[in-house]
Each structure stands twice: as structure tokens, then as C-alpha cells.
N, C-alpha and C positions, 0 to 999 in steps of 0.2 A: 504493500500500500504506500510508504512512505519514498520508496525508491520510486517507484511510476509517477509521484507527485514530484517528485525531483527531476526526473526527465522531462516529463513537461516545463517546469520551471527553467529549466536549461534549453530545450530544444526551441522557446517562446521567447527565448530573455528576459523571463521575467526576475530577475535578481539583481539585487543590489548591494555594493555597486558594483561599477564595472574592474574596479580595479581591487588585488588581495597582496596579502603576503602569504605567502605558501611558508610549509613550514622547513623547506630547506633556509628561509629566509628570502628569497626571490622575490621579488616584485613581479605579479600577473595582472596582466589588461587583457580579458577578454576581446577579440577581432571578430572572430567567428566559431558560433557553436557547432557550425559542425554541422551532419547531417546525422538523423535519427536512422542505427542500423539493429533492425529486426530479426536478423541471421545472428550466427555465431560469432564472435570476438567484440571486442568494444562494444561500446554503447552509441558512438560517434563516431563518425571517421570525417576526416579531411576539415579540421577543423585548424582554427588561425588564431595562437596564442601568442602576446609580447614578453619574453622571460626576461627582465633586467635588461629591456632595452633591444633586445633580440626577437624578430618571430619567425614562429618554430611552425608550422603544418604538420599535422599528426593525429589522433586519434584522443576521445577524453573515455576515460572511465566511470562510473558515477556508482555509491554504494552510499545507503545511510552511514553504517561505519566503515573506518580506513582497515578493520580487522578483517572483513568481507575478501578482501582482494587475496589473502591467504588463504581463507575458506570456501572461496572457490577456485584453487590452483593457479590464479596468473601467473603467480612467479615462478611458474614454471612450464608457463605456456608461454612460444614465442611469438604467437602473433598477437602477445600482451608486451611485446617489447617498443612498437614504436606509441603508448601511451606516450603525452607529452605534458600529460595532469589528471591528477586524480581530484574529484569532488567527489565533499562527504557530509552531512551534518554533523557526524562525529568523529573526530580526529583523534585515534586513537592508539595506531599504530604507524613506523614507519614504514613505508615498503617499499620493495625493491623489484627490480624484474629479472629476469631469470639469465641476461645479463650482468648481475649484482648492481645494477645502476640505478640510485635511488629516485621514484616516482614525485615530483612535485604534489604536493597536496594542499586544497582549501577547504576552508570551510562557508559551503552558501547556507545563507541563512532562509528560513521561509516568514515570508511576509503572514505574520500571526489570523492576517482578516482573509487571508487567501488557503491557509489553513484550515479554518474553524468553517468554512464554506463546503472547503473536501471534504473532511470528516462529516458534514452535515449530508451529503451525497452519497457518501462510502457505506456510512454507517444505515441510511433510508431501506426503512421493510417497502416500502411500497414501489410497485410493477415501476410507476415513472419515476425515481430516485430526487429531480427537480423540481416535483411537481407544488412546493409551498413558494417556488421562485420564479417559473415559468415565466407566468404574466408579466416581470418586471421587463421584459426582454425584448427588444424594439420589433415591433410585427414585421417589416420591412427584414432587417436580420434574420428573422426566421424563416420568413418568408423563402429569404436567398438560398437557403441551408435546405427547406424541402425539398426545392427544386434540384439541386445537387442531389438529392437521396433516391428520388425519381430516376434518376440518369443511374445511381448508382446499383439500385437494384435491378435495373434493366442488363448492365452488365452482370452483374452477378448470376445473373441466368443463365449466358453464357455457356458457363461449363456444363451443364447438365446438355447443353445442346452439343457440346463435344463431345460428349459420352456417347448421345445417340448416335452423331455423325461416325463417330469410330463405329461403331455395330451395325450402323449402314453403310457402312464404304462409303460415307460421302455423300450418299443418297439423302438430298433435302427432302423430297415429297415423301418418302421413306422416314425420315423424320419428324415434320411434320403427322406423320399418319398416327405414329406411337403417343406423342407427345397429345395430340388432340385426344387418342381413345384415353389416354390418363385424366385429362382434363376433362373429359365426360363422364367418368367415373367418380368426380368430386373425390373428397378428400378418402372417402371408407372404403370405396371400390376400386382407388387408383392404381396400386399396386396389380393385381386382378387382370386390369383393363389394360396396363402395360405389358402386363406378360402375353395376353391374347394375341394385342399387337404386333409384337418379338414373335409368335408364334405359325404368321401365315406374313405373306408377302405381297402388299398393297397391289402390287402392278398382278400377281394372279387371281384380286379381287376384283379390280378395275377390267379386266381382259370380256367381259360382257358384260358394259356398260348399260343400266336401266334395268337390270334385273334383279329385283330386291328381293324375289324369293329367293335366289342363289346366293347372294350376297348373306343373307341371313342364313341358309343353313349352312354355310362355312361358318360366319363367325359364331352361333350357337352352338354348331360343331366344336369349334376349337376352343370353345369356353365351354366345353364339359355339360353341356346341357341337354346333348342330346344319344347321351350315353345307356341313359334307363330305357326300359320296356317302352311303347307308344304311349301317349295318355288320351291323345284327342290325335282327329283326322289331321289333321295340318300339324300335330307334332310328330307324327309318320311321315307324311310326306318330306318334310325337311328331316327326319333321319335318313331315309333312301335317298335324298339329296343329297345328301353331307357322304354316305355308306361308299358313294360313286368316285365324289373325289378325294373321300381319304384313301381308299385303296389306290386310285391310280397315281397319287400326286405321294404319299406316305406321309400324310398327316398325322401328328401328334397329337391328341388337346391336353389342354392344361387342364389340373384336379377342378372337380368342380365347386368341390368344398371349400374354396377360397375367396368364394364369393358369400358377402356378408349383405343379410335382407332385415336383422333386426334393427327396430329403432331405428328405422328408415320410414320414411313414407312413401305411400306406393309407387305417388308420380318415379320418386327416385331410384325403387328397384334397378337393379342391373341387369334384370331382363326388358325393361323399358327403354334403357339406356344404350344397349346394345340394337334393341329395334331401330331405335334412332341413330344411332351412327350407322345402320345398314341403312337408312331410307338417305341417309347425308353421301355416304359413299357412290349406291347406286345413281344418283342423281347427276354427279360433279366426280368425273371421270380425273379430273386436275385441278386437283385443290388449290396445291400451290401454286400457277401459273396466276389462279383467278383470283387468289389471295393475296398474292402481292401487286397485282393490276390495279385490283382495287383504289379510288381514288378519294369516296367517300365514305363514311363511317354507315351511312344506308346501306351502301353495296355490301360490308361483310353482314350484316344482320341478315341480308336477303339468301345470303349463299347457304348460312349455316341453321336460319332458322327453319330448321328438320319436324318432321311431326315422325309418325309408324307406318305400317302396311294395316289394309283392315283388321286382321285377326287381330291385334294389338289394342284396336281401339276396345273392343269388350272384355279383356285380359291385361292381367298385370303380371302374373304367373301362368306356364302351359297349364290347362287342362280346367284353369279357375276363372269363370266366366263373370266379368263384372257388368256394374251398368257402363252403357257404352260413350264414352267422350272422346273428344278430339286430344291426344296426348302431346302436343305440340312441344320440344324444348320451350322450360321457363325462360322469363326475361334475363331473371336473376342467373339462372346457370349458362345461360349463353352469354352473358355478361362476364363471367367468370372465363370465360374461354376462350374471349377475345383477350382481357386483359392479362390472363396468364399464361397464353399459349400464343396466339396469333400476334397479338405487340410483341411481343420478347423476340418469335421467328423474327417477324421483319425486321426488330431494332440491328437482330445477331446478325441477319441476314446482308443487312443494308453495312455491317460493321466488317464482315469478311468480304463482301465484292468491293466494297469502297464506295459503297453508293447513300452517301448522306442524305439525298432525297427520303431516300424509304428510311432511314434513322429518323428524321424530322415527322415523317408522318405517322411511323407511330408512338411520339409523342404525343401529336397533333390528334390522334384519337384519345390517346388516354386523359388530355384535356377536355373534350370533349363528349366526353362518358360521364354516368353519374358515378358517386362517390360507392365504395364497399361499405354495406353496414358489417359491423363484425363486434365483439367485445374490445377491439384494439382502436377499433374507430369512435364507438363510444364513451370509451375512459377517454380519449384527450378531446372530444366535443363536452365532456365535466370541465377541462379546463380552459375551455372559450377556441381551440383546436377543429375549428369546425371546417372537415374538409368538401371543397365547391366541386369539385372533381374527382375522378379513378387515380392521376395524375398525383391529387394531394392524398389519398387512402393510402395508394401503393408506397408514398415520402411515410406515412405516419407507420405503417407497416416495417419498414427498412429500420428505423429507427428505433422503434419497440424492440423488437426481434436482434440489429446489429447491438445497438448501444444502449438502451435502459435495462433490457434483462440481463446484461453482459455487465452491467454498470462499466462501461467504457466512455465514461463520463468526461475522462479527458483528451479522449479521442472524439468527441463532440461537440461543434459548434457553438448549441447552446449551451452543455456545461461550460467550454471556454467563455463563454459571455457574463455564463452565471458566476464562475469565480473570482471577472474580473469586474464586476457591477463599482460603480463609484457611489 
């Protein structure tokens, strides 16, 4: 705690003052801290100190106490040899590096009201650690800082798209196809609906395009569903559907037990969800082409807003005949899938061809989308945090999740505003 409150206080400049006596006796003037290094060795590197009139380039060390640098081996690790100062609040030992060449040491002091602030953050039971300080904090600043977190969790998705990409050889619409059956799966069935995905190959679903009873008995095939005895006519029919092409193709399905229906509500079922991503499949032979063509935020709702095939409409499970409605994707979960599937593609998409157009536009949707309701969006709408957009949910998201439950409080904006309030 007190070390990471120290790197900041260094890495910021926030110390005073700039000039020390180290305890060889030396006169130090701070030039430059340096850069903060998150890997192995130093704390700093390539930083610019004046020793007695001399500057030195080299590396700082930083420990509460000067006894530290023992207990954790420097002096005996050489790439702790071109330290050129050791900072500490506690000055307690001399040391040396494994050169025998004694390290310069200070002592930075912490400014008492920059203290009793972190501890007040460090020490917080509550999910937002700032949240009795928040509102002091210029809206405009904050402002600055969502929009940054926007951008930054749009990268952060990233890697989960190079995961796919690696398992599809690079196959975007192949990715695209995994990533969307997850996100139609919401959070209980995503795992599930990923595996399905992984489990047959888009372009042999696509290969008789408009045909949504095939489409469905592959992928109810491959999700384990159509494994049991018949129950009703049309759950036979798509079993000898499915019988046809796993024998000639040598299809696998995944367990079917992995699919989870309690404490769901029926729209949500995973046999509702899987209707509907065959009626989306069947339809739209090229997802991705139409997806990133896209120009308006209408055009994707049009693409993706899926309903079922008849049977579907008087069932939610085979063989369980309900009353009969239109199952249409909700607003809210197509919402869900533009913002968490279809923005990310294109942002990621538009980040590896170099094509900042399609980066800008799906900001430019997620500006224009409504906001997430969730528990994450309603605790900081308690604190006047009221987001106008998908754009500000997705910033308040990023921020719950990276830096209040992390309490990485001074790796954040507003913490840094909050400890430095005048």
C-alpha cells in the first residue's frame, strides 16, 4: 500500500522538494522521474538525476524502507547495478549493489493531506472506494476520463478477438459467427453457445442459404438436442435431418447437459435462442460483409432483429406446446449484441486493416444507443453518474470492473483528482 502510494508520488512529482541530501551526503535535484517500469528490475528507468552538480541517467529504486533492497536480493542482482538513487520513507539501512558501490538514498516525505485521502480510498468497504468524494470533481474532468475508458475497453476486447482469430485461421466471419452465438447466449448460456459455434463451420451452415429447417437441425444437432428418442413430429424430422449430415460430414455434438434453462425465463431459453440464431443465419448468408457496410445504426437492428420458424412460435421447449406468440429477439438483448459483439468486431476490425473510419463508427453507434441498465449503472446514477448513452455505461463498466473493485485508485483519473483536490 505505502510503496504504490510512493510511486505514484514519484512517477506524478508530487514531492517536495525538488532538491535532498542523500545520505552518502550528496546533494540531489530531481531532473527527471523517470518512467514507471511494470516488468522486472527497477521501479524506473531512464530517469535524470543532478548528484553534487553532476547528472547521472539511470534507473530509481523506491521501497518504504532502505532494509527492502536487501530483502528483496538487489545486491545481488545486476540489473540493480545501474540504480542511481534509492527512495524511501524510511532510511534505515545503507546499501550497496552487488558491485559493492554504495546506492544514494532519500528520504520523500508524503504530503500528510495526500495521505489521509489514500488511506481514506485504500481503506473504503464500499464497491466505489471514492464514492463520499466523487461529486467534488469537475464534471468536465470526468467527463474527459469516460470517454478514455470507452476507447479503452473497446481495446481491451481485443484479445479475446485474437483468440478467436487464432482458432479460425484468421477467419473474420468465422469469428464473428462464435462471438455473436456467445452473445446470444447472454451471460448463462455463453459458454454453451461458444462451444456449438467451435463445433460446426459457418460456411457449411451458410452452403444452403434460406433454409432454416437445415440450419436448425445442424445446430440443434450439434447442441445435443437432438440426441433423445423423437418427442413430436418436427423433433423427428430434424433428427433424420441432422442423422444425414452427421454421418456424412462426422459431426460431433457437444453434451447437452451444458445447457442451463433454470431461473431463466422462457423468452431466454437456449432453445429459443438457438431458433433464433438459425432464423439470423438462414437469412444473411454474410454477416460480416453486411455488418461492417453498415452505415446506420437502423441498418444493424434490421439485419439482426431475428424472430423463429413456426414451430417455435407455440414452443419454448420440443414437445411443450405453449400459447402461441411472435418470439422476436428483445430490444434489450439485441442491444446487448450490438454493443458487445458487433462495436468491439468493427472497432478491432477497423484497428487491424487500418481503417479508422469503421473505428469512429462504432463509437458513433455506441453514442448513439441507449444506456445499459445493470447494478453497475445504477450504483453510480446514486451518485449523480447518470449515463446518456451505451458509450457512457460501457466508460462506467470499465471503471467498476478495471479500477474500483481493483481499488487501483491511483491508476485512476479521478482518484488522481481526488487526492489532489485543493
Amino acid at each position: 500500500m505505502q510503496e504504490a502510494l510512493l510511486h505514484y508520488l514519484w512517477k506524478n512529482s508530487l514531492f517536495k522538494p525538488k532538491e535532498y541530501t542523500a545520505d552518502t551526503g550528496e546533494l540531489i535535484k530531481i531532473i527527471e522521474p523517470g518512467l514507471h517500469n511494470h516488468d522486472g528490475g527497477p521501479d524506473f528507468t531512464n530517469a535524470r538525476v543532478e548528484i553534487d552538480g553532476t547528472v547521472w541517467a539511470g534507473n530509481i529504486e523506491i521501497h518504504s524502507q532502505a532494509s527492502e533492497w536487501y530483502n528483496h536480493n538487489h545486491d545481488s542482482d545486476r540489473s540493480y547495478d545501474n540504480v542511481i538513487l534509492h527512495v524511501v520513507t524510511v532510511n534505515n539501512r545503507i546499501c550497496y549493489n552487488s558491485q559493492g558501490r554504495q546506492i544514494p538514498c532519500i528520504n520523500l516525505s508524503i504530503d500528510e493531506i495526500i495521505q489521509n485521502r489514500y488511506n481514506e480510498l485504500f481503506r473504503s468497504k464500499n464497491t466505489i472506494p471514492c464514492s463520499h468524494s466523487v461529486n467534488k470533481i469537475d464534471p468536465t474532468r470526468k467527463s474527459f476520463w469516460l470517454n478514455a475508458l470507452t476507447i479503452k475497453r473497446l481495446e481491451k476486447k481485443s484479445s479475446y478477438f485474437q483468440e478467436l482469430l487464432s482458432f479460425t485461421k484468421n477467419n473474420w466471419e468465422e469469428t464473428l459467427f462464435i462471438h455473436l452465438a456467445r452473445s446470444i447466449g447472454l451471460k448463462t448460456n455463453a459458454l454453451p453457445f461458444e462451444l456449438l459455434a467451435k463445433s460446426i463451420s459457418l460456411k457449411f451452415i451458410n452452403s444452403q442459404p434460406g433454409n432454416i429447417f437445415r440450419t436448425e437441425a445442424i445446430l440443434f444437432g450439434q447442441a445435443g438436442f437432438l440426441e433423445e428418442d423423437a418427442i413430436d413430429e418436427y423433433h423427428r424430422d430434424l433428427k433424420k435431418e441432422y442423422e444425414y449430415h452427421r454421418k456424412k460430414y462426422r459431426l460431433k455434438p457437444i453434451d447437452k447437459h451444458l445447457w442451463k434453462f433454470l431461473r431463466l425465463r422462457p423468452l431466454n431459453f437456449p432453445t429459443i435462442r438457438i431458433a433464433q440464431l438459425s432464423d439470423l443465419l438462414s437469412k444473411n448468408s454474410n454477416l460480416l460483409s453486411q455488418t461492417l457496410s453498415c452505415s446506420k445504426i437502423e441498418e444493424i437492428y434490421s439485419i439482426y432483429s431475428c424472430g423463429v420458424s413456426k414451430y417455435w412460435n407455440n414452443h419454448y421447449t420440443f414437445g411443450n406446446q405453449s400459447t402461441e406468440t411472435k418470439k422476436y429477439i428483445g430490444s434489450n438483448a439485441l442491444n446487448s449484441i450490438i454493443i458487445n459483439t458487433l462495436v468491439p468486431l468493427m472497432f478491432v476490425y477497423g484497428e487491424m486493416k487500418n481503417h479508422n473510419e469503421l473505428k469512429e463508427r462504432a463509437i458513433y453507434y455506441l453514442e448513439h444507443m441507449p444506456p445499459e441498465k445493470n447494478h453497475i449503472t445504477r450504483m453510480w446514477k446514486k451518485l449523480n453518474f447518470v449515463p446518456e448513452n451505451a458509450a457512457d455505461s460501457q466508460a462506467l463498466i470499465e471503471l467498476t470492473e478495471s479500477y474500483c473493485l481493483k481499488k487501483h485508485c491511483l491508476d485512476c483519473q479521478i482518484g488522481h483528482l481526488i487526492l489532489n483536490l485543493e
